[in-house]
C-alpha positions as CSV (number, residue, x, y, z in Angstrom):
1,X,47.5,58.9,63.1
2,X,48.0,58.1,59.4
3,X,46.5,61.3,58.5
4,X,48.8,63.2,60.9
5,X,51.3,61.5,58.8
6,X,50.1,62.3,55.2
7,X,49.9,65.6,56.1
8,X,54.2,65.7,57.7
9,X,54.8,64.4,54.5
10,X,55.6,61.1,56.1
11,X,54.9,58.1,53.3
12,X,52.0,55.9,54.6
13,X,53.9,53.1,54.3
14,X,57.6,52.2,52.8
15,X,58.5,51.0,49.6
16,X,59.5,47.1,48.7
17,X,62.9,46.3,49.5
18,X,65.6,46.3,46.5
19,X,65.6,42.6,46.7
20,X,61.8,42.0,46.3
21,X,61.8,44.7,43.3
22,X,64.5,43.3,41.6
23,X,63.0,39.5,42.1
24,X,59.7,40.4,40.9
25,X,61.1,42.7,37.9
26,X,63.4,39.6,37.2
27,X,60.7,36.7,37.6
28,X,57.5,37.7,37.4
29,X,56.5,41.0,34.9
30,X,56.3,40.2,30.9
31,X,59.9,40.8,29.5
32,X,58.1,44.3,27.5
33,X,57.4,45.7,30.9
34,X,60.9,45.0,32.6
35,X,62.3,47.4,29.2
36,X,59.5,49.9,30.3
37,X,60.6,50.3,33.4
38,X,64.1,50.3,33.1
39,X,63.4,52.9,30.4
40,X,61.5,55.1,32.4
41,X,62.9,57.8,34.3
42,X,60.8,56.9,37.7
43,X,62.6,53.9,37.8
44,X,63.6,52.4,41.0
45,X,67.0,54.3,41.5
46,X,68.2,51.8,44.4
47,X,68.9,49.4,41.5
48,X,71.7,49.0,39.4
49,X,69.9,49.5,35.7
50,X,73.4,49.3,33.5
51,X,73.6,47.1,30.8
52,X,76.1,46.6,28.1
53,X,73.6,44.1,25.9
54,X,75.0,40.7,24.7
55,X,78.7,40.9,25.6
56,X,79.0,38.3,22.7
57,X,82.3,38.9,21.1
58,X,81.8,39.8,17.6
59,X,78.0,38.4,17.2
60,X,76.6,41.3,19.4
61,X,73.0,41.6,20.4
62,X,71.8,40.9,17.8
63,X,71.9,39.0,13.8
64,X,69.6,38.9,10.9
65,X,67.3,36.2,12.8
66,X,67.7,37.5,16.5
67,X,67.8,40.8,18.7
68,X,68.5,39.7,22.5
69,X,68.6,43.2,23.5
70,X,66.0,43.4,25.6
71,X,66.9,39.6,27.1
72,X,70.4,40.5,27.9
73,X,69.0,44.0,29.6
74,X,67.4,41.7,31.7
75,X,69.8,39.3,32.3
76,X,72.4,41.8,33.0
77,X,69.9,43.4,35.6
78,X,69.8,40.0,37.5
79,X,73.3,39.7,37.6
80,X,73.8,43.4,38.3
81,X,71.3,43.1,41.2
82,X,70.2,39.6,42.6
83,X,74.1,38.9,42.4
84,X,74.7,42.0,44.7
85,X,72.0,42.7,46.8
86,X,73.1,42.2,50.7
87,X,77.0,42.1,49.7
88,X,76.3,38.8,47.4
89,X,75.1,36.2,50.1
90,X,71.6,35.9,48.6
91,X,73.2,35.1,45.1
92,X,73.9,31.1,45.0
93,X,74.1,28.7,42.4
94,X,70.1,27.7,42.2
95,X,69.1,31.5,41.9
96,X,71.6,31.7,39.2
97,X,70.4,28.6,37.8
98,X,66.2,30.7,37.7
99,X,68.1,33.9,36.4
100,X,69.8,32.2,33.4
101,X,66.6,30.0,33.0
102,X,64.7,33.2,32.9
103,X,67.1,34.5,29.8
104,X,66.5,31.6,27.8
105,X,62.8,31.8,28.2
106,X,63.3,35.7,27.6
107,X,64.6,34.5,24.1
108,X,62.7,31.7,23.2
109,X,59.8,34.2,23.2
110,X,61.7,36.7,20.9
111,X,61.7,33.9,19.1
112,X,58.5,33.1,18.9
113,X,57.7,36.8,17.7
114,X,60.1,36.3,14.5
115,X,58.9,35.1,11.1
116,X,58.4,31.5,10.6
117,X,61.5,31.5,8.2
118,X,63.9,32.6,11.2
119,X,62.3,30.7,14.2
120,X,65.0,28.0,14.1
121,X,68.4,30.0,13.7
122,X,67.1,32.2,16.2
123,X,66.5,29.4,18.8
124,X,69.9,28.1,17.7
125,X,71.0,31.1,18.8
126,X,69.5,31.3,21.8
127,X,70.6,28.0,22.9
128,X,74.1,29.0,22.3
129,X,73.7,32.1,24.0
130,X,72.1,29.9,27.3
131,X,74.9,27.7,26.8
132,X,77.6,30.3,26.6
133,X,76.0,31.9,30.2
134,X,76.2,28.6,31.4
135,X,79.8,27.9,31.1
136,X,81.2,31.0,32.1
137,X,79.3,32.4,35.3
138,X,79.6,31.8,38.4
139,X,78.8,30.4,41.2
């Protein structure tokens, strides 16, 4: 039977659900691997990939100590997924809670990667960037 099906050109078996791709791209890949995907043109196409970086009024993405490209692209993917998936009732303030935790995680490891002489401003500015998140998202 499954061979009878290979050969239709039926799949052998489905693909994930949106929801379960978007948790695990979310939760559990390394943040380097997320930007691979999105980047790649095989990406999931069920998923909302847009981003429009740090929408941090005049700081940006990124400063001499900091680039939170790659965190926001994340983040934003969250937001733009998690937030949406199943008209919105999955989204609730505990899973918002994990997405923004994930961010600041995200940039505390960016961190990590800078030089030794930038480690502090950058986690500065990640904790204001957290903070920001925090206070002006919903639910």
């Amino acid at each position: 039977m499954f061979l009878l099906g290979v050969l239709a050109g039926v799949p052998a078996s489905a693909p994930p659900d949106p929801w379960t791709v978007a948790n695990r791209l979310v939760f559990s890949v390394p943040l380097p691997q997320f930007v691979a995907e999105a980047d790649s043109p095989a990406h999931d196409t069920r998923l909302d990939w847009t981003s429009d970086g740090c929408s941090a009024p005049v700081i940006g993405s990124s400063g001499r100590s900091f680039d939170f490209t790659a965190p926001c692209r994340r983040h934003d993917f969250a937001y733009r997924n998690l937030g949406k998936i199943a008209g919105g009732t999955r989204w609730t303030s505990d899973l918002r809670n994990r997405v923004d935790h994930k961010f600041l995680s995200d940039m505390r490891s960016h961190c990590d990667s800078r030089p030794r002489i930038d480690r502090g401003t950058c986690r500065t500015w990640a904790n204001l960037f957290y903070t920001v998140v925090r206070g002006l998202s919903s639910p």
